[in-house]
N, C-alpha and C positions, 0 to 999 in steps of 0.2 A: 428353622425352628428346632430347638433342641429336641431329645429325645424325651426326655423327662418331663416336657410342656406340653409335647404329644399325646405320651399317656394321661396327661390330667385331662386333656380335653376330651380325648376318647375316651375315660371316664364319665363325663357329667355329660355324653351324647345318649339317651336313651336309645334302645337296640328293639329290634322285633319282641323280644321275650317280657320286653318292660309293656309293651303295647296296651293291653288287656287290662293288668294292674294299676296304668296312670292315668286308666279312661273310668276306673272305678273311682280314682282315691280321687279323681275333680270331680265326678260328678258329686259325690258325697260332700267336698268341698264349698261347691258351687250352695247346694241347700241350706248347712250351715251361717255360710254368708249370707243367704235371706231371711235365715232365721234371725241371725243377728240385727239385719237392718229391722225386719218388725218387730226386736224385742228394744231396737232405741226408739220406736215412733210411741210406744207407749209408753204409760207412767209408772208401770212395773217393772217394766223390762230396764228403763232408766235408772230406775233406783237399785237394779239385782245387779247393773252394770257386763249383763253377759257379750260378751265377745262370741267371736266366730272362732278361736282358740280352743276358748271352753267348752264351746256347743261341742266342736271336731273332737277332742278326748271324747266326750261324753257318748254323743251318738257312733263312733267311733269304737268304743271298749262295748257300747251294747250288743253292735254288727259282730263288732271280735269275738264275742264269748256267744255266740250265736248261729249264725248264718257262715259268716267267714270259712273257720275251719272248713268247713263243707269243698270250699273252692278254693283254698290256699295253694292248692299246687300248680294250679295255673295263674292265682293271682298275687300270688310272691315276690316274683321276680320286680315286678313293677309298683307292688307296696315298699316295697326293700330300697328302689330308687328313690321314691317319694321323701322316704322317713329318711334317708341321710344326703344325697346329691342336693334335689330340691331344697331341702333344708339350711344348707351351706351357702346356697345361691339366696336364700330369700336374706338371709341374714347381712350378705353383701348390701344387697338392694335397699334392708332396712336404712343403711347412710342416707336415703333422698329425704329421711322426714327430721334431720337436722341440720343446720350450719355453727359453723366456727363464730358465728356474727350473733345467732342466737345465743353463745355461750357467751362470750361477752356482754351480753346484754343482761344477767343474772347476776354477772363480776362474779369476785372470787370468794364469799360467801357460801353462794351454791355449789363449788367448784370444793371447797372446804369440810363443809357438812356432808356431801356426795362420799370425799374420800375415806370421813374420818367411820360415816357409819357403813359403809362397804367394808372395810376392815376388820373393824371391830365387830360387824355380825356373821362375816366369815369365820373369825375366827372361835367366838366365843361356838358357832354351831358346829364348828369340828369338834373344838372339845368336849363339850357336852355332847357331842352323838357319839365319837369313839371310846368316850374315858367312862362316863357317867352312864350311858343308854346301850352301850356297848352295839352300836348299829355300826353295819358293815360302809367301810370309807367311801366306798361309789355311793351309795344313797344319802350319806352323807354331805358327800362335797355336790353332788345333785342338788339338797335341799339349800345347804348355805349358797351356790350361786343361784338359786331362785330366790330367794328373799334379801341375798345382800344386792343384785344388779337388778333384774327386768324382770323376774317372774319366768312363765312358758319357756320365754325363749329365749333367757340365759340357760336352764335346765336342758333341753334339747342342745343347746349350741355346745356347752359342755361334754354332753353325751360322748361323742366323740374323742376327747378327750381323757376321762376317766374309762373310756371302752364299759360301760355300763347296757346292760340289760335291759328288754324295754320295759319289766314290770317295776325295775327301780327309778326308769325316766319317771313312769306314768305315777307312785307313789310322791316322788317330789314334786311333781306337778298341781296333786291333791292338794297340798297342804298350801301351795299358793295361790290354790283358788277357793278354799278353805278360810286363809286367814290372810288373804291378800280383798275377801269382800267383806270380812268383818272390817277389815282396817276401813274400808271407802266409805263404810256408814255410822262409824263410830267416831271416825274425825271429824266432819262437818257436824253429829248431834255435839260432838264435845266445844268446838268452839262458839256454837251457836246460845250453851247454854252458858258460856262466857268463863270454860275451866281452864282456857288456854290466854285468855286477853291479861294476866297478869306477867305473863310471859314471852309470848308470840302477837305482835301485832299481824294485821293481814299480812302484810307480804313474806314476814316469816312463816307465819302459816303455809303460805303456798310451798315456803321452803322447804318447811319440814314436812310439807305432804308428799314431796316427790321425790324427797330422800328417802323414806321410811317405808311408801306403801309398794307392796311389791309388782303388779302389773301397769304397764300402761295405761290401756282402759281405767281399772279401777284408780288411777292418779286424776283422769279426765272427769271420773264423777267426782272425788273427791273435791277436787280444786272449783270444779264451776259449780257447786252446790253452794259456794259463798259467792264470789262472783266471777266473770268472764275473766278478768286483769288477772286475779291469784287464780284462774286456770291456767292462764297462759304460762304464769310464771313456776307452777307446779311441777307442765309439762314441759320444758323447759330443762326446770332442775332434773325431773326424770330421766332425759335425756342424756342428759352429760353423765349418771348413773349407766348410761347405754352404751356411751361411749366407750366407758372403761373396760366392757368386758374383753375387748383385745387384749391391750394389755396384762388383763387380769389370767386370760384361757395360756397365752405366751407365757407367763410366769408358771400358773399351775403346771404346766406340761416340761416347764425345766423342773422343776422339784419333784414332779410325781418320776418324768425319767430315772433321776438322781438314787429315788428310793428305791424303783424296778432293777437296775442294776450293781450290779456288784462292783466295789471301787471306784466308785465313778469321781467321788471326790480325789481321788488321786491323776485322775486325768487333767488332759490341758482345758481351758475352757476351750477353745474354738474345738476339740475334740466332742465337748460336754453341751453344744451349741448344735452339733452336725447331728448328733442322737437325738434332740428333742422333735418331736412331732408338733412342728410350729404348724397351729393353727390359723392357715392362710385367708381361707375366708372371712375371720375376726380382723384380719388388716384389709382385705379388701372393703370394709365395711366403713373403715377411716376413711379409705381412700375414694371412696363414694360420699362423704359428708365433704371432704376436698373439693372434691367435684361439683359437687350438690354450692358451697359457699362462692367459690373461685370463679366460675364457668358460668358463663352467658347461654345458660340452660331454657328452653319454652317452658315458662307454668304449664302447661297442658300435657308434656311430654314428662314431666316431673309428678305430677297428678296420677297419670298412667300408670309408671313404672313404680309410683307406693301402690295403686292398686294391685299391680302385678306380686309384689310383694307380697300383701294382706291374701293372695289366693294363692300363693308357693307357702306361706305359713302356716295358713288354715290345711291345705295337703297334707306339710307334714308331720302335722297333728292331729288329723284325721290317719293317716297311716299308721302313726304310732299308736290310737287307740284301738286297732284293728289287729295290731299286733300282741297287745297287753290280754296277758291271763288272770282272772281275778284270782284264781286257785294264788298265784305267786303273789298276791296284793295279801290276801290273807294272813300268807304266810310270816309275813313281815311283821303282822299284830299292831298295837295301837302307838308301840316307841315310836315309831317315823311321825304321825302324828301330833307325840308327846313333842318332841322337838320341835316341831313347828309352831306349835302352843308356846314355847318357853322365847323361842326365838320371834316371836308375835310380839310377848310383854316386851323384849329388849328392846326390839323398833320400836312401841311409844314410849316406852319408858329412858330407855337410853339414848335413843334420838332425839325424844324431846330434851334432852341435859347436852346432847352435843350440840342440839340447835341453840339453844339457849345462852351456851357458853358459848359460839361462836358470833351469835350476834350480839353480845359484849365486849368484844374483841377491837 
């Protein structure tokens, strides 16, 4: 075993000092997730689409700005594991709730529409938050990988990679739980009241709900509020949106290198390749939908390990809101926000024209 495969693993092995901290951030976890199972048995909780994601920020930032401090110095060490180790591993493990067979099964369509509005609302949200809103680049490129990929937990996956703060996670996270639940109950009233049937039949609908809207959950309310088949096919399209973010975290971390260093464009690339901080866990996460498609896996052991998942996610989301100062949320004012609002209109607006154009095609 090399040396370098040593230390990663003796990295992601919690130590004594994590003990204390990773017995808080489950149990905080654990509640969350039964908040969330009784807020889907009801007909509120269904329609507000909360996750155990969301709940974890939420009750999470309330402990933080509260209680916490109080006991941070013994419960640090083991929030600090949660919010980035955990974090890395859950996102690996996220591969078990797709296959290679499911993408296929949407064709190239969804595969189309996925790329063209991942793109194009990255980019249109840098521009507009550096040039226009003049917001600082880490909360920026926060926001746009939450609304152009997965929501939460493209925002957290990225973290990492822009070396971002956790009151600028927790602000990107706002705005897509913000305007990633306007979008889940504003798309089923819109096609219901028949403002989409001139353009989007069902199954483009599904299309364009799981290109545009920005959480998982909130894709599941959306698509099955018309039927189970355009849920499927939603989440689905969602998914392969999930996919990209490897490749997408890989790319940012070569360009963002390129920018932190001086002359880099003068270098060789395999020089320009050895400096970027390849975000490994983002291909581990391929490499678990490989697995998850290829491999003569048990449903029950696969069942598990998305459970296992959903409770390393909900942790490190809970840790992060335990970490977040509202003072620092304040500070940031209403721009982050405003971008999120503008970047809201482009997904139905501009999504529904890349849908549209591509199902012409």
């Amino acid at each position: 075993m090399t040396t370098a495969l040593q230390r990663t693993l003796d990295s992601y092995t919690p130590r004594t000092p994590h003990a204390l901290g990773i017995v808080v951030v489950a149990i905080g976890s654990m509640l969350c997730l039964w908040l969330a199972h009784v807020a889907a048995t009801s007909s509120v909780g269904r329609t507000l689409g909360l996750s155990s994601l969301t709940l974890a920020i939420i009750i999470g930032m309330l402990l933080g700005n509260s209680i916490y401090p109080r006991y941070a110095p013994k419960l640090m060490a083991g929030v600090g594991f949660a919010k980035s180790k955990l974090l890395r591993l859950a996102i690996v493990l996220y591969g078990f709730k797709l296959t290679f067979t499911q993408v296929a099964g949407v064709g190239l369509p969804a595969v189309l529409c996925d790329t063209l509005v991942l793109g194009s609302t990255f980019f249109l949200t840098y521009q507009l938050g550096t040039r226009w809103l003049k917001l600082d680049k880490q909360t920026t490129l926060l926001i746009g990988a939450g609304a152009s990929i997965c929501g939460a937990a493209a925002v957290i996956a990225t973290e990492p990679v822009v070396e971002a703060k956790a009151h600028k996670v927790t602000i990107a996270v706002a705005t897509v739980v913000v305007f990633g639940t306007l979008s889940m109950l504003l798309y089923p009233f819109l096609y219901h009241l028949g403002w989409l049937a001139p353009w989007l039949d069902a199954e483009s609908y599904g299309i364009y709900s799981g290109s545009t809207i920005h959480e998982v959950a909130q894709v599941v309310v959306a698509g099955n509020a018309i039927n189970a088949d355009i849920g499927n096919t939603a989440v689905v399209t969602k998914m392969i949106r999930v996919m990209m973010l490897a490749p997408f975290l890989l790319l940012l971390s070569f360009v963002l290198t390129a920018k932190r260093e001086p002359n880099t464009e003068k270098m060789p690339l395999k020089t320009r390749l050895q400096r970027v901080n390849v975000p490994w866990f983002a291909f581990g996460f391929i490499a678990m939908v490989a697995v998850h498609t290829w491999l003569p896996i048990d449903a029950r052991l696969v069942s598990a390990l998305v459970q296992m998942d959903n409770v390393l996610l909900t942790m490190a989301m809970f840790a992060l809101g335990l970490t977040t100062h509202l003072g620092a949320i304040k500070e940031a004012g209403i721009k982050p926000l405003l971008l999120g609002a503008v970047v809201f209109g482009w997904l139905i607006l501009g999504g529904g024209l890349i849908n549209v154009g591509v199902s012409l095609l």
